[in-house]
N, C-alpha and C positions, 0 to 999 in steps of 0.2 A: 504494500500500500504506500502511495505518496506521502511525502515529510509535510504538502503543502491544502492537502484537504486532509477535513476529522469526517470519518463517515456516523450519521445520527445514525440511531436501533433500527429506524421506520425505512430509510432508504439502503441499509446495510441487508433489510430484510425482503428489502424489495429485487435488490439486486440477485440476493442469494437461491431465493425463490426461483428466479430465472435461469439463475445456472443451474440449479437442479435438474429442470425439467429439460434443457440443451444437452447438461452433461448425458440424462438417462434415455434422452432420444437418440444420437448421433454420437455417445460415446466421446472419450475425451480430444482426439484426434480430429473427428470428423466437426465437434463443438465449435464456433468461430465466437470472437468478442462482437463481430454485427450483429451473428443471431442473437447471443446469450443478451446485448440490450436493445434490443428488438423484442423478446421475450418480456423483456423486466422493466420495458416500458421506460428506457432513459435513452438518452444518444449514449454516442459510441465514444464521444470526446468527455461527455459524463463519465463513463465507465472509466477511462482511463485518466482520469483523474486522481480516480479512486485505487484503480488497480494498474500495475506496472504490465502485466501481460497474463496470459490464459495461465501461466502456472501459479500467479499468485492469488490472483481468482479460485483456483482449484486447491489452492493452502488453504483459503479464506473458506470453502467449502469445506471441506474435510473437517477445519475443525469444532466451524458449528456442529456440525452432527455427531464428532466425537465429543464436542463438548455434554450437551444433550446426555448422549449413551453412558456416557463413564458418568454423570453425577448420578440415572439412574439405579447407576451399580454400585455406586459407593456412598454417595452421600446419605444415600437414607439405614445404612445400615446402623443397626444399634451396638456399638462400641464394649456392651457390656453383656451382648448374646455369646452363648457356649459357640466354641467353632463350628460343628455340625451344624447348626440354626445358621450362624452367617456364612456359612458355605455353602448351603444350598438356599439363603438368598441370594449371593452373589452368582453363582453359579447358573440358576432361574433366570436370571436377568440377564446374564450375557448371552443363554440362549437365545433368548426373546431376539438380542438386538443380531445377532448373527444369521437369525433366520427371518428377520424382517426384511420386507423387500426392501426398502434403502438400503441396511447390509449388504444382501446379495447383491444387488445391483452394483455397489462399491467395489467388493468384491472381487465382481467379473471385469468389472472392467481396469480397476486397475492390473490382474493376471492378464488379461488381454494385451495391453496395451507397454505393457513395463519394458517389454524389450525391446522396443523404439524408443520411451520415454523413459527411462530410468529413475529421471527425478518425481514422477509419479508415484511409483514404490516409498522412495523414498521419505514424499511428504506423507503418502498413508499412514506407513509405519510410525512416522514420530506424532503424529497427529490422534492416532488411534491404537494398535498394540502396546507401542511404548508406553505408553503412558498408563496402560490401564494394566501392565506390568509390574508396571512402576507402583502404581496404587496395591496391587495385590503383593507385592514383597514389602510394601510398607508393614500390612496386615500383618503377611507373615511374621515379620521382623516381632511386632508390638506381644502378640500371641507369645511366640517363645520368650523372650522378655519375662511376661508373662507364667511362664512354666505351664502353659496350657500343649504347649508344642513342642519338638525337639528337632531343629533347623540347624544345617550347619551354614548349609546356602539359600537365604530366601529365596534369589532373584530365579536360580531354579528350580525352587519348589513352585514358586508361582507358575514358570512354565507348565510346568507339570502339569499342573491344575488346568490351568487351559486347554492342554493336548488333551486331556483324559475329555474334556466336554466334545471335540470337533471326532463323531466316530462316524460309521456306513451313513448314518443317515443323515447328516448333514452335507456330506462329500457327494452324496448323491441327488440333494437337494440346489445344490451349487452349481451341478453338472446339469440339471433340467430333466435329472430324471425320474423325479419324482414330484407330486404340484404343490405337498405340503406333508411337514411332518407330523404324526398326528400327536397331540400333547399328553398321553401315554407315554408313546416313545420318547418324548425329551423327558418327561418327570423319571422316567426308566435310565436314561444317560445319568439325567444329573445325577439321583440317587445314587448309581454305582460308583461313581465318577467320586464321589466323596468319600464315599466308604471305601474307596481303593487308597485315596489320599490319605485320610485319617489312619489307616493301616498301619502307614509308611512312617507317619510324622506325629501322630498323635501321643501325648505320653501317658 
């Protein structure tokens, strides 16, 4: 974003709305800064005001929605819930956002598109995994602290916990071949998904 405009909530949201619906039509490639403010109802010379080019545009995307996603995952957890209870809230919610279609949609296209655009991968990762890495080895960390936990390495225990949620049925859901997981099977992930972890780590 420009050093010489501040963008207000109402027009930051105006714009962003636009690139959504650009990026999820036409992918980030195919996207132009004419359509996406053509879409979001400002000029072009608006736009660029505001944003330096389509990849800072697609920063500025990314981390609304990462922002969004991770307070749903973390901010409402209650600090003083047994791990099992906050592991399978955290755990519930990350499904939700993974198998939501803005996820997928995210997703696929940044896999699509990463080995032309690299810095694509890039801004997702820090924008959205990392971070909510980040938040989840916090956890970890506090927990053992705690002596609720026995961690030697948060930062890959938290991995962990994330691999153990993404099984067949979401990798199959990603691929389009299947139209929706049904919420059995995620309450069936998450659950084991915890009780594998707790196995591991719990004292």
């Amino acid at each position: 974003m420009s050093d010489h405009e501040i963008l207000s909530p109402e027009k930051e949201a105006q714009i962003l709305d636009g690139a959504a619906l650009v990026f999820a039509e036409a992918g980030y490639e195919g996207a132009s800064m004419a359509r996406i403010a053509a879409v979001a109802g400002v000029s072009k010379g608006t736009l660029y005001n505001y944003f330096a080019g389509k990849r800072d545009l697609f920063a500025a995307f990314m981390q609304g929605v990462c922002d969004a996603k991770i307070k749903l995952i973390f901010d409402e957890l209650d600090a003083a819930a047994p791990p099992e209870q906050a592991l399978l809230h955290i755990c519930r919610r990350m499904l939700d956002m993974l198998t939501s279609e803005q996820g997928l949609l995210v997703y696929r296209m940044v896999v699509a598109e990463a080995g032309k655009f690299p810095e694509l991968a890039e801004v997702f990762y820090a924008a959205g995994p990392r971070r909510a890495l980040v938040r989840m080895a916090d956890w970890v960390r506090q927990n053992a602290a705690a002596c609720k936990l026995h961690v030697d390495d948060p930062e890959f225990a938290a991995e962990q916990l994330f691999a153990l949620m993404q099984t067949r049925a979401l990798m199959r859901r990603r691929f389009h071949m299947i139209e929706e997981i049904q919420p059995e099977e995620l309450e069936r992930v998450v659950a084991a998904g915890v009780r594998l972890f707790l196995r591991g780590y719990a004292v």
